[in-house]
C-alpha positions as CSV (number, residue, x, y, z in Angstrom):
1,X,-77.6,62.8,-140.5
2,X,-74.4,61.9,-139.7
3,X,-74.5,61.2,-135.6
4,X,-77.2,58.4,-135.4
5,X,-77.3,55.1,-135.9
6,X,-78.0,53.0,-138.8
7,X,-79.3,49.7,-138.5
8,X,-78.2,48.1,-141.1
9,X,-80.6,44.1,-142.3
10,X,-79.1,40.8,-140.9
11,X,-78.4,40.3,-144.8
12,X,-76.9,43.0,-145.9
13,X,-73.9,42.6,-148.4
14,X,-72.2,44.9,-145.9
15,X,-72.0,42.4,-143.0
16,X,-70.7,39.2,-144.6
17,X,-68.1,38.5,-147.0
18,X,-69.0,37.6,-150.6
19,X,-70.8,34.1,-151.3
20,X,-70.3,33.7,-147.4
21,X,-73.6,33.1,-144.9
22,X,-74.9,36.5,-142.5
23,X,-72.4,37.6,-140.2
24,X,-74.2,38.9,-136.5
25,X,-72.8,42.1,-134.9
26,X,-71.9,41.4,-131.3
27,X,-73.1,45.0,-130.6
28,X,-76.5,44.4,-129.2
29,X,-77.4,47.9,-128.7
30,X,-76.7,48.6,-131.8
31,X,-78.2,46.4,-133.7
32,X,-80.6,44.6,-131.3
33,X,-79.8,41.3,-132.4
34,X,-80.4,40.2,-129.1
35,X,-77.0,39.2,-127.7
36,X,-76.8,38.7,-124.6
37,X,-73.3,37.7,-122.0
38,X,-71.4,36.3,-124.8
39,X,-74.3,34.3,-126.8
40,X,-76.6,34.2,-129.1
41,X,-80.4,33.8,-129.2
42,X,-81.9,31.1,-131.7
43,X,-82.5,33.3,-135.0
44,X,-83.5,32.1,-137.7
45,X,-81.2,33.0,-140.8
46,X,-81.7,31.9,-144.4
47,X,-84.7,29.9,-143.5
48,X,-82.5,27.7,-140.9
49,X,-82.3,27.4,-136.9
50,X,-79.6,28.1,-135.2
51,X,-78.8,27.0,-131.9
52,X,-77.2,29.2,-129.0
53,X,-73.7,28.5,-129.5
54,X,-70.9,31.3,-127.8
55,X,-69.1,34.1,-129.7
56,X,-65.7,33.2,-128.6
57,X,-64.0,29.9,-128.2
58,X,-61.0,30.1,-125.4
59,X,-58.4,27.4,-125.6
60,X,-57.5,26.5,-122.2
61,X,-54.1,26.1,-122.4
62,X,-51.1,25.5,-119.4
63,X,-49.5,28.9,-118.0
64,X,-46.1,29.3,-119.2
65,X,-45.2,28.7,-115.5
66,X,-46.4,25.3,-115.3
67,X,-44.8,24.0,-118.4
68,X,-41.3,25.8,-117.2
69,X,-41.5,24.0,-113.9
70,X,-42.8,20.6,-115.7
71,X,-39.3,20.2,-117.7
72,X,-37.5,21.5,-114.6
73,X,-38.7,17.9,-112.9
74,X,-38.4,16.3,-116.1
75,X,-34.4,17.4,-116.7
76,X,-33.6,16.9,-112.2
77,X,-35.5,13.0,-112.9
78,X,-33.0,12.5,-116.2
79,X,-30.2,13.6,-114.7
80,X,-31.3,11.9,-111.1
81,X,-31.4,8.8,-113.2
82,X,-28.5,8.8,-115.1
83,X,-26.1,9.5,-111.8
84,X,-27.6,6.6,-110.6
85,X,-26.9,4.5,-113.6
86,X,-23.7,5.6,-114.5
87,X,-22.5,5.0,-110.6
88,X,-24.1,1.7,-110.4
89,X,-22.0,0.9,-113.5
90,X,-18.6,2.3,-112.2
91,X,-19.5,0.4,-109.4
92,X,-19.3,-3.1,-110.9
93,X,-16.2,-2.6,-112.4
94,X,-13.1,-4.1,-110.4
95,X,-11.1,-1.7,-108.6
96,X,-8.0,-1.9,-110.5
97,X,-9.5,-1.3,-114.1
98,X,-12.0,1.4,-112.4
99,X,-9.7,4.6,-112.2
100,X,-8.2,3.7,-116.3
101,X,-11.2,3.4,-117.5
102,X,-13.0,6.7,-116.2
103,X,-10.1,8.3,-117.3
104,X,-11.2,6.7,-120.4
105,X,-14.3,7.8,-120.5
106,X,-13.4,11.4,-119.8
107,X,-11.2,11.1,-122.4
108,X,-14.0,11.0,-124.7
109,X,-17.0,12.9,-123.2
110,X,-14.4,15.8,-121.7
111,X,-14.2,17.7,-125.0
112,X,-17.9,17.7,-125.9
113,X,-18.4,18.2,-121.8
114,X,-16.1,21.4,-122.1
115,X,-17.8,22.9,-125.4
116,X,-21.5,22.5,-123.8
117,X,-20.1,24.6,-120.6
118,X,-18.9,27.0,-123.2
119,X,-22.4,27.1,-125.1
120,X,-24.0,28.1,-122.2
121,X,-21.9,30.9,-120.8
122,X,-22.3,32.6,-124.7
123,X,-25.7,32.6,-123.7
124,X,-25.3,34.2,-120.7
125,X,-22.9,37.1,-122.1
126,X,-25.9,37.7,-125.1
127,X,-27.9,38.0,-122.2
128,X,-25.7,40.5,-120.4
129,X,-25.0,42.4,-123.6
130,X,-29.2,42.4,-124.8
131,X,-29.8,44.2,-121.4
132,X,-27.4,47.0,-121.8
133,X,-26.4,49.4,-124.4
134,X,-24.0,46.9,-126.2
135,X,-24.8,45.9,-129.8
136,X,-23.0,42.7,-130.0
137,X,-25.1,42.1,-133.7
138,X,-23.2,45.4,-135.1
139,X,-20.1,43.9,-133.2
140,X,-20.0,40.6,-134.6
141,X,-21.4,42.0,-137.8
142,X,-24.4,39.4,-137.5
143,X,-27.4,39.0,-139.7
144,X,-30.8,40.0,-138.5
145,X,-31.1,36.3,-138.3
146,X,-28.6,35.6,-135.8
147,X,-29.2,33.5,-132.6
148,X,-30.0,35.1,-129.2
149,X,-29.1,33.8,-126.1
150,X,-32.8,31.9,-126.3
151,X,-31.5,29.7,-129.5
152,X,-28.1,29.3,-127.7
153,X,-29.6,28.3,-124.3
154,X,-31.8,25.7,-126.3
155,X,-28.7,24.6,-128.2
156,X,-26.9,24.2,-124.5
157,X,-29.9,21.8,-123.3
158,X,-30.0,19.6,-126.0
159,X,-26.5,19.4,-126.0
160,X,-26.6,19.1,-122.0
161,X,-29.2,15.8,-122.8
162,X,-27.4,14.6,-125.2
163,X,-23.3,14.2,-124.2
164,X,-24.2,12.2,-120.4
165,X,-26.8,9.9,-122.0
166,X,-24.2,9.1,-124.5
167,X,-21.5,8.8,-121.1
168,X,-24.5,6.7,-119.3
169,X,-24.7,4.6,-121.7
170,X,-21.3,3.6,-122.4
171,X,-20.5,2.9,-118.6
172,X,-23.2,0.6,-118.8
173,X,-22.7,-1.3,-121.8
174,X,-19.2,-1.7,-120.8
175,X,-19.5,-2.9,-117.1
176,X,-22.5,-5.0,-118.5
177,X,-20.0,-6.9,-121.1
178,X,-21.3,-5.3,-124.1
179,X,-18.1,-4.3,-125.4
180,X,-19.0,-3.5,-129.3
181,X,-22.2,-1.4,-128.2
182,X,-20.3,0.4,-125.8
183,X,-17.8,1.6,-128.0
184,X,-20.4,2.2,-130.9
185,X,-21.0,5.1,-128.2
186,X,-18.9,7.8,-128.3
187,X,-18.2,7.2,-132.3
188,X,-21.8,7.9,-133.0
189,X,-22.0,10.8,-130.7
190,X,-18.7,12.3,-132.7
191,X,-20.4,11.1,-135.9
192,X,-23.7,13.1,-135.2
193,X,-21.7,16.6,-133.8
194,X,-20.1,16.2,-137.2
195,X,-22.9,15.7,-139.3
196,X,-25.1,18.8,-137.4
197,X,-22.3,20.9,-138.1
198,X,-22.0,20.2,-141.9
199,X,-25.6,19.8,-142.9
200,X,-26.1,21.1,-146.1
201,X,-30.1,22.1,-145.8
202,X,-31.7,25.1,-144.2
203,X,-32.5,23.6,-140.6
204,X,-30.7,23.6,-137.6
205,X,-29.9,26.9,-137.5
206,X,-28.2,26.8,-141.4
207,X,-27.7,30.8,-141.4
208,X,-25.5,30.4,-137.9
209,X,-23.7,27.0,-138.6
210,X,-22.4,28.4,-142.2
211,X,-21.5,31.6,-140.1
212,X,-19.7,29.3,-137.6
213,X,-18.0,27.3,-140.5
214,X,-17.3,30.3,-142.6
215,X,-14.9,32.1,-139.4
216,X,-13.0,29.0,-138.6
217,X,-12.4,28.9,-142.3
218,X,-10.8,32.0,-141.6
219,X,-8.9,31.5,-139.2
220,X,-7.4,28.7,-140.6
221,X,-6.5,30.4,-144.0
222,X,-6.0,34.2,-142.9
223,X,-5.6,35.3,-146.5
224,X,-8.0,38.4,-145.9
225,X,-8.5,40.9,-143.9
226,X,-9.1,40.2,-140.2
227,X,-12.5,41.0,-139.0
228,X,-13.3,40.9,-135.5
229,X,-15.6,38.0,-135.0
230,X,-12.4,36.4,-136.7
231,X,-9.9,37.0,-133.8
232,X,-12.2,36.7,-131.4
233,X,-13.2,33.2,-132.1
234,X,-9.6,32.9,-132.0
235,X,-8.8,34.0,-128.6
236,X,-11.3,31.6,-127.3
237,X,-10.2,28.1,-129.5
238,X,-6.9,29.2,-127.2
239,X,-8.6,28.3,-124.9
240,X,-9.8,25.1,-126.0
241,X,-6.0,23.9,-126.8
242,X,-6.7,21.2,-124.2
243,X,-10.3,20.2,-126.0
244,X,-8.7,20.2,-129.3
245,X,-5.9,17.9,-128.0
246,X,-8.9,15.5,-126.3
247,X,-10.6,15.3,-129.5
248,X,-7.4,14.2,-131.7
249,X,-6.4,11.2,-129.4
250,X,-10.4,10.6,-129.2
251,X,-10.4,10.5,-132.7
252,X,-6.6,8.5,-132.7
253,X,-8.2,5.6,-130.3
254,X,-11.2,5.3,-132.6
255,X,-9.3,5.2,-136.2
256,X,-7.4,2.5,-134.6
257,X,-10.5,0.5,-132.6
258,X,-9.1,1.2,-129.4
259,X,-12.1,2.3,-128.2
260,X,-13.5,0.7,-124.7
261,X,-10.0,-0.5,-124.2
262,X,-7.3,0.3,-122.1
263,X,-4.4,-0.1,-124.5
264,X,-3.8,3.9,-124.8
265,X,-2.2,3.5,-121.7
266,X,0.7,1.8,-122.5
267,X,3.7,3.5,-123.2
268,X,3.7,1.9,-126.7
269,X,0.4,2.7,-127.9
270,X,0.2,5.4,-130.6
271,X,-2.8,7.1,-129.1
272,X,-0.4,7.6,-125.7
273,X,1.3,10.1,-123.8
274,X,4.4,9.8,-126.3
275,X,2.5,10.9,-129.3
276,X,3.9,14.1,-131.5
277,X,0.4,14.8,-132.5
278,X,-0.5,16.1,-128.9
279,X,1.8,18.5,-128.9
280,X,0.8,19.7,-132.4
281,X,-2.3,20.0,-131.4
282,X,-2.3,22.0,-128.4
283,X,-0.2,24.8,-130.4
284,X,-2.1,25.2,-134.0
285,X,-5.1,27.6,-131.9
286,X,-1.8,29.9,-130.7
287,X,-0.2,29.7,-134.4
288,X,-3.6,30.7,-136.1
289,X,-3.7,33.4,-133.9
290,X,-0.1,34.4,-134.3
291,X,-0.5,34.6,-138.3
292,X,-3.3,36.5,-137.4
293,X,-1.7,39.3,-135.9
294,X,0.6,39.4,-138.8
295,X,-1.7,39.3,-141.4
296,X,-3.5,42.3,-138.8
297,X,0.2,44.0,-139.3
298,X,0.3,43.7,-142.5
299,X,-3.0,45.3,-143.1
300,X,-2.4,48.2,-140.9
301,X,1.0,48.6,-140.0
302,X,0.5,48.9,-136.0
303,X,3.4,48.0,-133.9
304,X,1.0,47.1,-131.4
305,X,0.2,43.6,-133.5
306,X,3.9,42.2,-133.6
307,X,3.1,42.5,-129.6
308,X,0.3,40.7,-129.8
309,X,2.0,38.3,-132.1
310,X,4.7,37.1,-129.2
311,X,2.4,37.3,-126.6
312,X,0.8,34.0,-128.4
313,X,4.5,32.2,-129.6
314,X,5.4,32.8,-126.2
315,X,2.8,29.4,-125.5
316,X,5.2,27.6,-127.8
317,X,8.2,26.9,-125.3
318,X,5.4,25.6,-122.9
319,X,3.8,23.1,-124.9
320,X,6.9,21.7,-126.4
321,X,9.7,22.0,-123.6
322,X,6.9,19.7,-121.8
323,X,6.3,17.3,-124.5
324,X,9.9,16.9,-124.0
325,X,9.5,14.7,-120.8
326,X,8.8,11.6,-122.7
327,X,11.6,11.8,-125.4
328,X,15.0,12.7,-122.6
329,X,16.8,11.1,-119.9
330,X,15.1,12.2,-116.5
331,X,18.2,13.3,-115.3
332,X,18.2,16.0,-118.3
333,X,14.4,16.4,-117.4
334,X,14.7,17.3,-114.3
335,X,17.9,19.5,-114.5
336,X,18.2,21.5,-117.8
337,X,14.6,21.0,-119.4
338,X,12.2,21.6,-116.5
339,X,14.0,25.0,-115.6
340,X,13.3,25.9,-118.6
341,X,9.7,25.0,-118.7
342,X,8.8,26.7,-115.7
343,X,10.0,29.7,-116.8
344,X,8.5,30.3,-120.3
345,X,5.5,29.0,-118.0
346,X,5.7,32.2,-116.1
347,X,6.7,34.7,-119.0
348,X,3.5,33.2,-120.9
349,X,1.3,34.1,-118.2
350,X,2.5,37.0,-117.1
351,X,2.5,38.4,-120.6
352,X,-1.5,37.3,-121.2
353,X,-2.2,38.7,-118.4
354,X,-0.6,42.0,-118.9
355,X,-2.1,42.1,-122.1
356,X,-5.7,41.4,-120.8
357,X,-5.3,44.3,-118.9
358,X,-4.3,46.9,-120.2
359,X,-5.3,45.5,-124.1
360,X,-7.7,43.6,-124.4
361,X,-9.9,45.4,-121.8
362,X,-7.9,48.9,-121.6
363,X,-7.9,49.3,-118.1
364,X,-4.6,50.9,-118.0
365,X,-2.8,49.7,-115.4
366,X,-4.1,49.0,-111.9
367,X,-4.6,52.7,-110.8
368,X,-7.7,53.1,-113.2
369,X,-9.7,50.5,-111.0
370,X,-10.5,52.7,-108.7
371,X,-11.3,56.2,-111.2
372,X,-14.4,53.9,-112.4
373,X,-16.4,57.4,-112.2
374,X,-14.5,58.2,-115.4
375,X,-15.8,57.0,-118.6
376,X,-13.3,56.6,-120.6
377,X,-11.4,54.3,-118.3
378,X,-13.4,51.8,-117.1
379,X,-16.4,49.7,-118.2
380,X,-19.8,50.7,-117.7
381,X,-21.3,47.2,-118.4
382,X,-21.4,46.3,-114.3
383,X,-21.6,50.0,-113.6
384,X,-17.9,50.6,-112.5
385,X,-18.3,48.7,-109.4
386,X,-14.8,48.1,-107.5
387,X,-15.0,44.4,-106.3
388,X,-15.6,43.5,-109.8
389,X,-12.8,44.8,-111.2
390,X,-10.5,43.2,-108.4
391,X,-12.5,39.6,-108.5
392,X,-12.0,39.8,-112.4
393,X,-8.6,40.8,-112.3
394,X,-7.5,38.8,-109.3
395,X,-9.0,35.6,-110.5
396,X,-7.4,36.3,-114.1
397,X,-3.9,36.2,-113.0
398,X,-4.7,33.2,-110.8
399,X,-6.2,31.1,-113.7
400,X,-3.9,32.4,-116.3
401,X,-1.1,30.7,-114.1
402,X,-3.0,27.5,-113.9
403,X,-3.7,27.3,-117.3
404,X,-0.4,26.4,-118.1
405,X,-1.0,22.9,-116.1
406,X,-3.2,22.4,-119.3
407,X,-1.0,23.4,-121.6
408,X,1.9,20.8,-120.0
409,X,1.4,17.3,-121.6
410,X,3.4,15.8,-118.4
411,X,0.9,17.0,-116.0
412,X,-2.5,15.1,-117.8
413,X,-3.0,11.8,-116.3
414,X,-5.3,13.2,-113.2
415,X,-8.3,13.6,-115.1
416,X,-10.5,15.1,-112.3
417,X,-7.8,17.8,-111.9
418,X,-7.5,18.5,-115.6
419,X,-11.3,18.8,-116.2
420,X,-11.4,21.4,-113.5
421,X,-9.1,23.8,-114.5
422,X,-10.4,23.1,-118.0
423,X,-13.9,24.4,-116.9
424,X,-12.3,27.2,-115.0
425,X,-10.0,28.0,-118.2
426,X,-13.2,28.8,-119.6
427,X,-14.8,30.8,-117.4
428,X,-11.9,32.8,-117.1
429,X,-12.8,33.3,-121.2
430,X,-16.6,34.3,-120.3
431,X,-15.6,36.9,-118.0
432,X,-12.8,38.1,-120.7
433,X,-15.7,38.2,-123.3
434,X,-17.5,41.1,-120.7
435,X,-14.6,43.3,-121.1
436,X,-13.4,42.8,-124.5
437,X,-16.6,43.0,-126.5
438,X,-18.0,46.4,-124.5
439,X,-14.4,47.7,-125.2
440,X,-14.3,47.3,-129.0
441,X,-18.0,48.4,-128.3
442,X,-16.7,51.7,-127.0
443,X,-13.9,52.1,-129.9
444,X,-16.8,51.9,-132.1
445,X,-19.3,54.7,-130.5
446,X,-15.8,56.8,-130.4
447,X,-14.7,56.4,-133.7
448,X,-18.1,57.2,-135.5
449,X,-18.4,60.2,-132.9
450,X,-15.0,61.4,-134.1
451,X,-16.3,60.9,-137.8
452,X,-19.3,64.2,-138.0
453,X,-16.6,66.0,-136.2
454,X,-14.2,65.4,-138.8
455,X,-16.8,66.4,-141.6
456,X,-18.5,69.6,-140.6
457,X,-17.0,72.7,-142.3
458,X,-14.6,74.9,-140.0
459,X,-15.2,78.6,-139.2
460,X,-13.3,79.8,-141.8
461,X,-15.4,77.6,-144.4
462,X,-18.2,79.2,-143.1
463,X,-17.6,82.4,-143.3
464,X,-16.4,81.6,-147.0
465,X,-19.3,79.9,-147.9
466,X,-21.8,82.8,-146.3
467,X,-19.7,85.5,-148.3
468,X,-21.8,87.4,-150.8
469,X,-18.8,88.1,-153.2
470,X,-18.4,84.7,-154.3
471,X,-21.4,83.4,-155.9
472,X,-21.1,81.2,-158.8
């Protein structure tokens, strides 16, 4: 009764769906419909002919493969084609105004340049962080809608697109004589960055963008209390001084239509060398973090904070004792003023560095490198290997040193020079972020370890508890 088959009529209610025509079972044995390799016989059904037609339809589609090599060549023949353009351009301008107006150009496309670099090395840390144990959602206290390094890496090419075509083509509207379409450029570009990042509607990414708004809110106005995505941004628009300082005399030279000129070069132009505002500038990302360690001392009371605190005003001297060139007599330059400059140079580096260390990463002190077999003093992100920790630390004493040249407002005018260390300024960041986000990582897993610990009863509760003399 209950182990045989039933075979059940072609137009039973059972197989079809109400009001809907005879649905045929693809189970020949079964139901001996007569099905056989994937089609159907002619039946007849309702009174009306079928003909054979197949079961399945498969969409033939391009392996994932194929597509991913396809915009490989696509992005090599954009970029193939822009070099040449943009060269071509360069090329027919006359030697003298050549070098002024690259440095020009940079001036504008350097920032945005510097930021896409810095959008794809997040990518590459969310990468790094979704393939170990670290849970940089719970870190950053992200949304189960945040972006993973997929979203960012697609944010990074479009961006990557985007900035040189803008470059390309105002190299060759300007070497081609089209001076108004040239410098319509670079203001549009600005215009649509701007407009991206304040769209009011639910696209683009509206959940990350008012996340992104919401923290440099923050940090601007530190009237609550600090979170951790909040500092961290922070510590990286530090260092992005030099982008920040890029974007204000970008944004000088086109407020005043100097835009495909060469007038900021002058000594009395007010986009120059000899404006205040650069200075100003480069120091707000060290003061917002500076009032942020005070609002973090404040909150807490930790000694450790008011450290923190002069580790960032020691960038202060720096920035300003070389804005200083330009308003004093060389001869006081050169023998009271520079001193001075190289010094706090030094002290500022030394102390950021220190402070990495031991900090920021919790190393403590050089002698741990080589205990990496013990947890709790090393990182277990790259698996505690040696040559890490000296290339990481080695190279972050190097570049904290050379970071100062960007911080100096007497040392900008070689462009190449300043892009560089700019771009290594931020890799030195990227390979902070390893360190620092697995460390708070690690404060967290100890601090909610500590916390059962802290709540189940003692011995002596136990034994209280377990007593039969005192029931209530």
């Amino acid at each position: 009764m209950f182990g045989g088959l039933v075979a059940a009529p072609i137009n039973s209610p059972h197989l079809r769906k109400s009001g809907g025509r005879a649905i045929v079972s693809h189970l020949a044995d079964e139901l001996g419909n007569g099905v056989e390799d994937g089609h159907l016989h002619p039946i007849e059904v309702n009174g009306l002919k079928s003909a054979s037609t197949p079961m399945v339809t498969v969409a033939i589609a391009p392996s994932p493969m194929l597509l991913w090599r396809f915009k490989v060549l696509l992005f090599l023949l954009w970029a193939f084609i822009c070099s040449k353009i943009g060269w071509h351009s360069v090329m027919r301008m006359s030697v003298d105004l050549r070098d002024l107006f690259l440095y020009e150009a940079f001036l504008y496309y350097n920032p945005l340049l510097l930021v896409t670099t810095m959008v794809w090395l997040w990518g590459i840390n969310l990468w790094v962080f979704s393939q170990s144990n670290v849970n940089y959602a719970k870190i950053f206290d992200l949304d189960q809608n945040h972006l993973t390094h997929r979203e960012i890496w697609k944010c990074a090419t479009w961006m990557t697109i985007i900035v040189p075509t803008s470059m390309t083509a105002y190299l060759y509207l300007y070497s081609h004589g089209e001076v108004l379409l040239a410098a319509s450029q670079p203001v549009l570009l600005y215009f649509a960055v701007v407009m991206i990042l304040i769209f009011p509607f639910d696209i683009f990414y509206f959940s990350s963008r008012y996340y992104l708004l919401r923290t440099l809110w923050r940090i601007v106005l530190p009237l609550q209390a600090i979170s951790f995505s909040d500092f961290f941004l922070a510590d990286i628009l530090t260092s992005m001084a030099k982008v920040f300082s890029d974007l204000e005399r970008s944004v000088c030279r086109m407020v005043h239509r100097q835009v495909a000129t060469i007038a900021w070069f002058e000594a009395d132009s007010v986009c120059g060398s000899h404006s205040i505002a650069i200075p100003l500038v480069l120091v707000l990302p060290y003061l917002f973090r500076f009032f942020q360690c005070l609002r973090q001392y404040k909150d807490s009371g930790e000694r450790s904070t008011l450290l923190n605190a002069l580790k960032y005003s020691t960038a202060v001297p720096v920035i300003f004792l070389s804005a200083l060139k330009y308003h004093v007599l060389p001869d006081s330059w050169i023998n009271f003023y520079r001193p001075l400059w190289l010094l706090s140079s030094v002290l500022n580096s030394l102390y950021s560095f220190y402070w990495d260390v031991t900090r920021d990463w919790d190393l403590s002190g050089f002698t741990s490198i080589f205990k990496f077999n013990k947890s709790q003093l090393c990182s277990h992100l790259l698996h505690g290997r040696i040559w890490v920790y000296i290339w990481v630390i080695g190279s972050n004493l190097i570049l904290r040193c050379t970071w100062t040249y960007k911080l100096s407002a007497h040392l900008r005018h070689n462009y190449l020079t300043v892009f560089t260390i700019g771009a290594l300024e931020i890799f030195r960041r990227f390979q902070w972020i390893f360190f620092r986000v697995e460390n708070e990582w690690n404060k967290m897993n100890s601090r909610s370890n500590i916390q059962p610990s802290l709540n189940d009863p003692t011995n002596e509760e136990v034994k209280l508890l377990a007593s039969d003399g005192h029931n209530v």
